[in-house]
N, C-alpha and C positions, 0 to 999 in steps of 0.2 A: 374108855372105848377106844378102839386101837381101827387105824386104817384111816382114809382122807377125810369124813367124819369127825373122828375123834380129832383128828388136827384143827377142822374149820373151827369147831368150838372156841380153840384158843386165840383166834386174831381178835383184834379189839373191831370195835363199828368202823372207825375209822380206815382201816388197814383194808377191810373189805370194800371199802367206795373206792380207793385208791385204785384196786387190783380191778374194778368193775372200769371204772376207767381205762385202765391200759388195756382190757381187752376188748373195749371198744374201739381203741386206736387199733389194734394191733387187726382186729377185724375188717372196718375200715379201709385199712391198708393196701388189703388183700393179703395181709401174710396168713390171716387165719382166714374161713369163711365167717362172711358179715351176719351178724347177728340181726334176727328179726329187728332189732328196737335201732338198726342204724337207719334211720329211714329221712324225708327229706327237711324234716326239722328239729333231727339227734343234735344237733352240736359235731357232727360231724365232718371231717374233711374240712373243706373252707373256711369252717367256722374259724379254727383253730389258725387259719392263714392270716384271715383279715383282720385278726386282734392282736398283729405282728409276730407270732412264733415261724418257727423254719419250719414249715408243715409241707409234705409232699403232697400230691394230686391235688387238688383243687385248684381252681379259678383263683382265686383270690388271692395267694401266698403273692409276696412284696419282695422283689431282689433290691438289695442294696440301701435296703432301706426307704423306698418311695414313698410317698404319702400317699392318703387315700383320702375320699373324699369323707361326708358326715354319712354319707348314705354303706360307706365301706368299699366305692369304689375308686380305681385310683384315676387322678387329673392326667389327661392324655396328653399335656404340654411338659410332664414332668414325670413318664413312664421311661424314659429313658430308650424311648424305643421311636423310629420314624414311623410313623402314621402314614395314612394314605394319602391323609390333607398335608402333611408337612415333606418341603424340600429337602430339610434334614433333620437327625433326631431334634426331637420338643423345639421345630421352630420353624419359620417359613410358608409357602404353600399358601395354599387359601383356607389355612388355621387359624384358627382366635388365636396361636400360640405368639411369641416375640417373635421380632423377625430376627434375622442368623448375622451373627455375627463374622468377622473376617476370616475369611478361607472357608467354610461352611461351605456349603453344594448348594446350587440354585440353580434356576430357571429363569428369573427374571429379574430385575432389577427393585421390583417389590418384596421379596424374600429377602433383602439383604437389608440392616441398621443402617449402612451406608448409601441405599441406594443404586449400587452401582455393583451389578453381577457382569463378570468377566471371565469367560471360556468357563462358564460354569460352577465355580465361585465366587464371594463375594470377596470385594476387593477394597481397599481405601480409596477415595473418592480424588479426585485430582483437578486442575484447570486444566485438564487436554483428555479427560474424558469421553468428552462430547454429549453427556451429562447433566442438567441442571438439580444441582446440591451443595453441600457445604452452605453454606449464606448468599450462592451466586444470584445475582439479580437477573440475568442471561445465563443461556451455556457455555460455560465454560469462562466467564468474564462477570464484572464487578465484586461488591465483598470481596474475599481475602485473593481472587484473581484478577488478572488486569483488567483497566477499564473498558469497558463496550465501546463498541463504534457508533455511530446516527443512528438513532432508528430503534436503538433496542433497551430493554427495558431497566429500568433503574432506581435506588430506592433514594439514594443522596448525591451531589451535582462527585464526591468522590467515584462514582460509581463510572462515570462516562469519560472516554479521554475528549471529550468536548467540552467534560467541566461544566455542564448543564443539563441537570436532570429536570422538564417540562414535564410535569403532570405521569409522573413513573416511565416517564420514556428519554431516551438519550438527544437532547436537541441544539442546534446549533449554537452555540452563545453568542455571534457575532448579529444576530438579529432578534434577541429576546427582549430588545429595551431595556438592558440593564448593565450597569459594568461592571463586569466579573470578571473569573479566567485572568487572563494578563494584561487583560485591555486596557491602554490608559486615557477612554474615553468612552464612554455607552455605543457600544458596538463598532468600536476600530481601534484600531492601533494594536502595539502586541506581536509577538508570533504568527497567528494563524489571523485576526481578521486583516481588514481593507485598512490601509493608512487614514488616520484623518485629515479631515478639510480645515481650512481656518481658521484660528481658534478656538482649535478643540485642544482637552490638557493633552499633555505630551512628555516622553521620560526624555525618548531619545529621538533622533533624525527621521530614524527610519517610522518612527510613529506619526509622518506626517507624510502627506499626498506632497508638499511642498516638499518636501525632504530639509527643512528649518525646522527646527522645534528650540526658541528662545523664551530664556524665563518660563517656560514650563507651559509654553501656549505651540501651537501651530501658526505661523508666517507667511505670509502671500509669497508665492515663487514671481522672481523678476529673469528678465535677459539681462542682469548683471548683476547676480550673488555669487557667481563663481561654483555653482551646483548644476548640475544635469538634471533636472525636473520639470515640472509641466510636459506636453510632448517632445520636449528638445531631443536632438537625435545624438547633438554632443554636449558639451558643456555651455551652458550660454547663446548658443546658435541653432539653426533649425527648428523645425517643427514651427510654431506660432514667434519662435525669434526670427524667422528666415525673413522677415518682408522689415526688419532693420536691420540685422543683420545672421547673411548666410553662414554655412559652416567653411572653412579655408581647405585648399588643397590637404587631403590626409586627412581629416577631420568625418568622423562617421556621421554615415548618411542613411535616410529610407526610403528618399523619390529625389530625383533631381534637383525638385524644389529646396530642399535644405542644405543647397552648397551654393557658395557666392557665386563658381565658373557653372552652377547649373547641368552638372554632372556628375551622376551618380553613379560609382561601378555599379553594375549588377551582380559580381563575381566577389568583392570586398568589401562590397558597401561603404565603402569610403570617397569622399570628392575628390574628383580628378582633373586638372589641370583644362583649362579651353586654351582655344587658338590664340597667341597672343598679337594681335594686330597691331601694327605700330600707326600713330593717332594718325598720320599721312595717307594713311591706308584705306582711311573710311570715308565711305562714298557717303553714308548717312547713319546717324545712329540715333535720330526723330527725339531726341530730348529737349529741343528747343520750342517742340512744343503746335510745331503751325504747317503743316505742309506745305502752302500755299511759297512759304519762305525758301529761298536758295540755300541746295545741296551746302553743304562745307567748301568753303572756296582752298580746296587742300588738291595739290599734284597737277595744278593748273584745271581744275574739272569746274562746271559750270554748268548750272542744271536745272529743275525742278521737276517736283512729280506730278503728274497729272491723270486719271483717271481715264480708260475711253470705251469703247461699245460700237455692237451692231450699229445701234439707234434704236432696239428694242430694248423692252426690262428695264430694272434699275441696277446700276452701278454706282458703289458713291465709294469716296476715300479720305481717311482724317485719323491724325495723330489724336491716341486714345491712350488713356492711364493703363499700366499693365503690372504682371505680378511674376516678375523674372527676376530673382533676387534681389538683393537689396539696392545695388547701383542700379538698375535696368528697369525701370518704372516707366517708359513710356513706348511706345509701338506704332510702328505702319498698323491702321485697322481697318480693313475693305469688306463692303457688305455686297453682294450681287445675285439677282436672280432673274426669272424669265427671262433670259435672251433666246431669239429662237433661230438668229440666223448663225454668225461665227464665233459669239462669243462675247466677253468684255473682261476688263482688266484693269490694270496700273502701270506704267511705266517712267523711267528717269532718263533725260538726256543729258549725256556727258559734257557736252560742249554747247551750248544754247543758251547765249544771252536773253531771248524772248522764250516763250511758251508756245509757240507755232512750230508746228513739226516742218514746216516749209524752211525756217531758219536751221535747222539742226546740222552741226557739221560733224567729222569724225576727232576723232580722239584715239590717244596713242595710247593702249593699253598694254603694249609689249614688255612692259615692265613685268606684267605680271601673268602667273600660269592659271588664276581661277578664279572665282567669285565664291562669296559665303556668305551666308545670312543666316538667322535663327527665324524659324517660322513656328505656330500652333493653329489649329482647323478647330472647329465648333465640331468636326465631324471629319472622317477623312477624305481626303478633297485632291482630285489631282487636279497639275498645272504646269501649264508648259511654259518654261523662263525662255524668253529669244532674244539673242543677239544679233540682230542689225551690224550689219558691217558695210562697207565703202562697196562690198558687191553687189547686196542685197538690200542698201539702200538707195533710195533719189540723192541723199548727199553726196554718195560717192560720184554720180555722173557716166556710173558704168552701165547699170544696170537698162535695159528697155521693159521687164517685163521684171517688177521689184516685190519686196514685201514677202518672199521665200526665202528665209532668216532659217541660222540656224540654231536649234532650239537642243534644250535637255526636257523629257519629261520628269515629270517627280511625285508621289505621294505625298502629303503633308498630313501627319499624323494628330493628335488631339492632343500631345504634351510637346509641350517647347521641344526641337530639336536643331542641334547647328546642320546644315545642308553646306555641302561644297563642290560646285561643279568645275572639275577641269575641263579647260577650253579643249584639250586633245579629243574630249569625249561627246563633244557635239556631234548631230547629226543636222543634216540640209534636210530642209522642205523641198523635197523638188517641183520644177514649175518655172522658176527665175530664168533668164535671158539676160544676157550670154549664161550656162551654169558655171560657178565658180568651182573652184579645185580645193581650194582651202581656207580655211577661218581665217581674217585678216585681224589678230589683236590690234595691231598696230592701226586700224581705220576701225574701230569699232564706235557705232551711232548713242546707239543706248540702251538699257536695259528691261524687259517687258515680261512682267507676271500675267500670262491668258487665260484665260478659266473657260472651257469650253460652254456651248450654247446649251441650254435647257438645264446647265448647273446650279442650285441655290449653294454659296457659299458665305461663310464667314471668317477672316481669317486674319490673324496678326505675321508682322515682318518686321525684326529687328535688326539692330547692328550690319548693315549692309554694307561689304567689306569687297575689295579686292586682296589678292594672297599671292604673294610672291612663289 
């Protein structure tokens, strides 16, 4: 039999399924039209894709080899393609997928392995990220970057540059009750705490409040170890040494009190030299203890002090213990209050065998150009100093209408200070008959502290000097 007939006869069974095959494909394809039997459960199209052949049109063909699921579909973490959930291809985003590794595309710092999405990708993580990752216990500190400051979190006392990690947080170590860090005592000594007290153990000096650390203890500081410690303001001197012994000229200072001359720069803070009075000079310097006792019999003077008043109020006067460096322990100390008419006070006569101001004669002070004394007030307190002289006293015999003396006023201030009044700078009360023209040093009576009426005062006077 001749023509396509007689041919078909000849292929075997096999040769026939083959060629039924390929024009199923070929149908399929669209290169032929599809045959009725391709229909939506032929084996065809997809089928041939998702059983991993290179098959065109369908759903299901696999570039590059992807895997596919059991069900024949392929894992969208490993499509090789970005998803709509994922930041970049197969990773990131609000996907089951991995998150993306470095340089990858991100959005946020949960998209990235690292942690840490930067302009958009992800980045290696770092201590100046501002970031908590890597092992950090904080941002950007503890783990493999520097320790945290107070206050912030931590896993080991390495974690904290305070070297004490309290309960995962960064805590002081100088007040944990334990001795750690450097300290070479339960909360002192060391770099960063408080020196210790007493013996407490100790490496070095500086590990003690006393600034001694012998044999390995802490030592009581003295005013003579030859160390600047306790309040001392120098070596030795000042501070709680000042009431044995003061700081010397040049010698640093922090109030007046911590120099022997009682003299503090305020500009250098160093002590500064006082007035040097030669011993003939002084009218009284109350160390003997008694007021009651005569002036210093020095420059022919001749005296004692005596307290006096309205006759109102109390006035009273007595040689009192005082705290003016280490020589200067004792003080003129005057208490006075309600007086209601002129006043009340203290005064010395220079030349006055008895204690009646009826005896009192003049005295030749021409020697000298001023008076000086160290006074302190409970409070600031003025007072007028008078000088009595041959015009404006009875002794001098001149006077008719007396007791208009010439006086300096003064503030006395609430810390020791030396006062010195030049006689040039006196002013007259006027009132006196005949009026005098000028201060007579050379007749001068005696010398008088006034404290006006309705004053409450209380007030020390020391070293009371005349000054050439």
């Amino acid at each position: 039999m001749t023509g396509w007939h007689a041919q078909r006869s000849w292929w075997p069974l096999t040769v026939i399924a083959s060629l039924g095959t390929v024009l199923s494909l070929q149908a399929c394809s669209g290169k032929v039209q599809e045959p009725s039997g391709c229909g939506r459960d032929s084996g065809c199209g997809g089928a041939i894709g998702a059983s991993g052949g290179k098959g065109e049109g369908g759903s299901g063909a696999v570039a590059g080899g992807a895997q596919g699921g059991a069900d024949g579909t392929l894992d969208p973490c490993a499509n090789q393609v970005r998803d709509s959930k994922e930041s970049d291809v197969d990773c990131g985003g609000t996907s089951k997928c991995d998150r993306c590794t470095v340089n990858a595309k991100c959005t946020s710092n949960n998209d990235c392995d690292s942690q840490f999405c930067r302009s958009g990708r992800c980045a290696d993580p770092s201590c100046s990220d501002k970031v908590l990752n890597q092992d950090e216990t904080g941002v950007d500190c503890g783990g493999v970057c520097s320790p945290c400051d107070l206050g912030q979190p931590c896993s080991v006392n390495a974690d904290c540059a305070t070297e004490s990690c309290i309960d995962h947080v960064c805590g002081d170590h100088c007040v944990n009750g334990v001795k750690d860090a450097d300290e070479s005592d339960k909360d002192c000594g060391g770099v960063t705490c408080a020196p210790c007290v007493d013996n407490k153990s100790c490496r070095v000096a500086a590990d003690c409040k006393s600034a001694q650390c012998l044999n390995s203890a802490c030592k009581a500081a003295t005013c003579s170890d030859q160390l600047q410690n306790q309040d001392e303001s120098d070596i030795d001197c000042g501070g709680i040494c000042s009431t044995t012994k003061g700081c010397a000229v040049g010698m640093r200072c922090n109030s007046n009190a911590d120099c022997d001359s009682y003299i503090c720069s305020k500009t250098t803070s160093k002590c500064l030299a006082d007035l040097v009075i030669p011993p003939a000079d002084v009218i009284d310097d109350f160390e003997d203890s008694d007021l009651l006792l005569p002036i210093p019999a020095l420059g022919g003077r001749v005296g004692t002090w005596s307290p006096f008043s309205d006759g109102t109020g109390v006035a009273t006067g007595a040689v009192a213990a005082t705290k003016r460096g280490a020589k200067n322990v004792k003080a003129l100390h005057l208490i006075g209050k309600d007086s209601t008419s002129w006043g009340s006070g203290v005064g010395v006569d220079l030349n006055n065998s008895s204690t009646g101001q009826a005896s009192a004669q003049t005295y030749d002070a021409s020697a000298y150009g001023a008076l000086t004394f160290w006074a302190r007030a409970q409070s600031p307190t003025p007072v007028k100093v008078r000088f009595p002289d041959a015009d404006t006293h009875a002794a001098g015999k001149i006077c008719t209408t007396c007791d208009h003396d010439y006086y300096a006023s003064i503030a006395l201030s609430t810390d020791w200070q030396r006062y010195t009044i030049s006689f040039s700078d006196l002013t007259l009360e006027p009132g006196g008959v005949p009026s005098p023209t000028a201060f007579k040093a050379s007749g001068l009576v005696s010398v008088r502290f006034l404290f006006p009426s309705n004053a409450a005062y209380e007030v020390d006077i020391d070293d009371f000097a005349f000054v050439k």
